[in-house]
N, C-alpha and C positions, 0 to 999 in steps of 0.2 A: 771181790769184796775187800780184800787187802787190799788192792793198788786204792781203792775207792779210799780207804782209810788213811793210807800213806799220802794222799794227794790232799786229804783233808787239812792232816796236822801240818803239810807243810806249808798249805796256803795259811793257817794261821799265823804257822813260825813268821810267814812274811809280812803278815799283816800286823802282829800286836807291835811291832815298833815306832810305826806310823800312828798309832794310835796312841802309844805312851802317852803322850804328854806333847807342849808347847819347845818351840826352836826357838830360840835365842839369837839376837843378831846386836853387834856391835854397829852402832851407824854414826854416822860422823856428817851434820848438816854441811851444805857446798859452801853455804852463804858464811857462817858465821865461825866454823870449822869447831862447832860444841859435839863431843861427842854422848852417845847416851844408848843405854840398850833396849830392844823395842823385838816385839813379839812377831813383828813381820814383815817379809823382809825386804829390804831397804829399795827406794827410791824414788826417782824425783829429785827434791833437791835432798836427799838423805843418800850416801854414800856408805853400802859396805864394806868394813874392815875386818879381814881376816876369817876366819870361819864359822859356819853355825853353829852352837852350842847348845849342849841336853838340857843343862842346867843355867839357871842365871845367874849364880853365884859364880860360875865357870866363867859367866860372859863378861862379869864385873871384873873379876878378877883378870882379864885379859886386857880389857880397856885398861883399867888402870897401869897395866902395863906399858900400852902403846903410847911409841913418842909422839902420834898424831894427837893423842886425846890431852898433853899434858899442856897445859895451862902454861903460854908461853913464861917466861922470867919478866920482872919489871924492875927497872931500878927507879928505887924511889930515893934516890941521891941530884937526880935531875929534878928543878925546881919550874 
């Protein structure tokens, strides 16, 4: 009856994280190179960047980090 119980709570332990909640994925289109965060994960023309995240604030916060996603420079000195 013990082992029965112990085999119980740990198949929980392994299951409730899988069950939490939504993954997070940084994707970055091939075509157009926009990146954007999306709930699952990435492919086709959608390329993942760096890793999956708990959170989407996590994930934002990581895009906006990366040099892929930034918005190249334009000089608007050229007519």
């Amino acid at each position: 009856m013990k082992k029965l119980v112990i085999a119980s709570l740990l198949t929980i332990a392994v299951a409730t994280p899988a069950l939490a909640g939504e993954t997070f994925y940084v994707a970055q289109n091939t075509k157009n190179q926009k990146c954007r965060v999306v709930t699952e994960e990435p492919s086709g023309k959608l390329t993942m960047l760096g890793a999956p995240y708990q959170k989407r604030g996590e994930a934002v916060k990581a895009m906006k980090a990366m040099d892929a996603c930034k918005a190249p420079a334009t000089d608007s000195s050229k007519s």
